[in-house]
N, C-alpha and C positions, 0 to 999 in steps of 0.2 A: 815827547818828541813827535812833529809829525813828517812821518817816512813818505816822500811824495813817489810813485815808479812811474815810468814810462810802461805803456804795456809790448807787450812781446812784437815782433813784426810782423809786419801783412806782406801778402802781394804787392801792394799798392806803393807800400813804405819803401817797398825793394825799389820797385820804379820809379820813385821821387815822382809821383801827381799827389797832387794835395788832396788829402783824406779828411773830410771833415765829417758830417754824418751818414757819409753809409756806412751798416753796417758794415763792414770784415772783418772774417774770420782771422787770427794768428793763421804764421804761415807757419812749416815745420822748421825754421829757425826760429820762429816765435814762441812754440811750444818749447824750445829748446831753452830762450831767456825766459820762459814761465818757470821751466823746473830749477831755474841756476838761482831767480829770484826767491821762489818758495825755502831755499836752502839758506838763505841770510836775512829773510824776516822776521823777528822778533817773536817767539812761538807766543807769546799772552798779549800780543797785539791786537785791534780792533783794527777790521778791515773796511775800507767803502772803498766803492768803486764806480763807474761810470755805468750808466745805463748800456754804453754802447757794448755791444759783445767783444770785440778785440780785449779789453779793461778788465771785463766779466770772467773771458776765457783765461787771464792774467790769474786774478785773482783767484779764480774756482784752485786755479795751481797751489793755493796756500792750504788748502781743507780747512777754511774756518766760515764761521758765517759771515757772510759779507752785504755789506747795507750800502742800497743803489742810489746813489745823490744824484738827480741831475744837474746840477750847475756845476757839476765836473765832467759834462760832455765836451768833446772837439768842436771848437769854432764853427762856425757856420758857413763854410764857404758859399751857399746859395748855387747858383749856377755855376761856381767854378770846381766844387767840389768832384773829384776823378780828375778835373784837366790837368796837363804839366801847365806848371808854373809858368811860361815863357808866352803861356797864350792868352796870360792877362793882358802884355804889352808893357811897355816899357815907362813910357806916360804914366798908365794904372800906379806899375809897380812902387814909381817914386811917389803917387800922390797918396797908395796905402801904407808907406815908409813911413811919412811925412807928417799925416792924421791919423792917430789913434782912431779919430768918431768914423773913417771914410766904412763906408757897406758896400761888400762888392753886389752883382744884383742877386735880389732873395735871401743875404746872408744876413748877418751879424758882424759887429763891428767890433775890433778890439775892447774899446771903451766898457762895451757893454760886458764881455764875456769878462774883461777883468771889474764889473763891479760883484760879478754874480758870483766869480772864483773868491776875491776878496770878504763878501757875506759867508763863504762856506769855510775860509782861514777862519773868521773871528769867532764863527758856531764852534769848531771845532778847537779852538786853543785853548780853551776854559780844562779840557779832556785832558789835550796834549802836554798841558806843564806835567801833569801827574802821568801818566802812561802814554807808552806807544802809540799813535793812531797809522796804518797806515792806508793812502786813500792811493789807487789804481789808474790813473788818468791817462794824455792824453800832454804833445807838445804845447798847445796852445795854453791850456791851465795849467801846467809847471810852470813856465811860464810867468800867467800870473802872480800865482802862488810865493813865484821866489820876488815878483816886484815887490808884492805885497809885504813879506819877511823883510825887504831892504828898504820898505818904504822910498819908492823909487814909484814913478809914473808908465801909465801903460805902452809906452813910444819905445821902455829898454826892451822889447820882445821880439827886435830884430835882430840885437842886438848878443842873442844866445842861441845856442844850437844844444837841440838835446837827442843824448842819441835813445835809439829802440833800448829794451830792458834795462832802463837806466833807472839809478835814485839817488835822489834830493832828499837831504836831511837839513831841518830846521828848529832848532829850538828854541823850547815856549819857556822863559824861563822871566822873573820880578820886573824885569826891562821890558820886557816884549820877544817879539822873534830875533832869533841870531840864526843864519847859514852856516850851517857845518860842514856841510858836503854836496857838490853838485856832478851831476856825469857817473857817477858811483858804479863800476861795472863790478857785478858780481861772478865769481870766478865761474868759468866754465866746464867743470869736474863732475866726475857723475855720482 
């Protein structure tokens, strides 16, 4: 199976601007879905995780080794990464709605972040029919991830909202991917 999570929250996350690669830290709600996650991950699971620290600081919550993939980083906002959403403009909004290929400036474009997420599903599903894998990501490659499982194009990624310490379960099974579970909140108990 492969266990997809959102990482814990930021600052950033709290105030809805779009977080793409700067680093942030979990906030202490974040730490809070790190330790709720840690408690429903599969203890003989394989872990990856995102380069980015938010992903890391997620994952370090599980105590196992965890292997840092980049092409499970956050989209590339370019220049707009920190701004609130609204300051794309409205125009922008519909026209990166509309095209998967559109790049805002300095960024990455859908298209791309979903060929690089979909190379890192196909590496990893050879793994996953047989054991757990779970990889520590990031809205934009969940995201992917479940297009790629529903075999769907990179356009459905407006089209889902994922929340902070959430998980996506997918399995790898004689067919191919099947979606098990998406939004997956793990209980808040200590």
């Amino acid at each position: 199976m492969l266990v997809l999570v959102r990482h814990g929250q930021t600052a950033e996350n709290a105030r809805g601007v779009l977080l793409g690669r700067q680093d942030s830290p979990l906030s202490e709600v974040g730490r809070r879905h790190a330790a709720a996650l840690a408690r429903v991950v599969p203890l003989d699971a394989a872990v990856v995780s995102s380069p980015l620290r938010r992903a890391r600081q997620t994952a370090e919550a599980f105590g196992r080794p965890i292997v840092v993939d980049e092409r499970w980083a956050e989209l590339d906002y370019g220049t707009l990464d920190g701004c609130w959403p609204d300051e794309l403009g409205d125009h922008a909004w519909r026209r990166w709605r509309a095209d998967p290929t559109f790049v805002p400036a300095g960024g990455e474009s859908l298209t791309a972040l979903g060929a690089r997420v979909r190379d890192a599903c196909e590496e990893l599903a050879v793994d996953a029919a047989e054991r757990d894998i779970v990889v520590v990501t990031h809205v934009s490659p969940i995201k992917a991830a479940i297009a790629w499982a529903l075999g769907v194009g990179d356009e459905v990624a407006w089209r889902m909202f994922v929340l902070d310490g959430s998980i996506a379960r997918v399995r790898i099974d004689r067919h191919g991917p099947v979606l098990l579970s998406f939004n997956e909140m793990p209980p808040a108990g200590g």
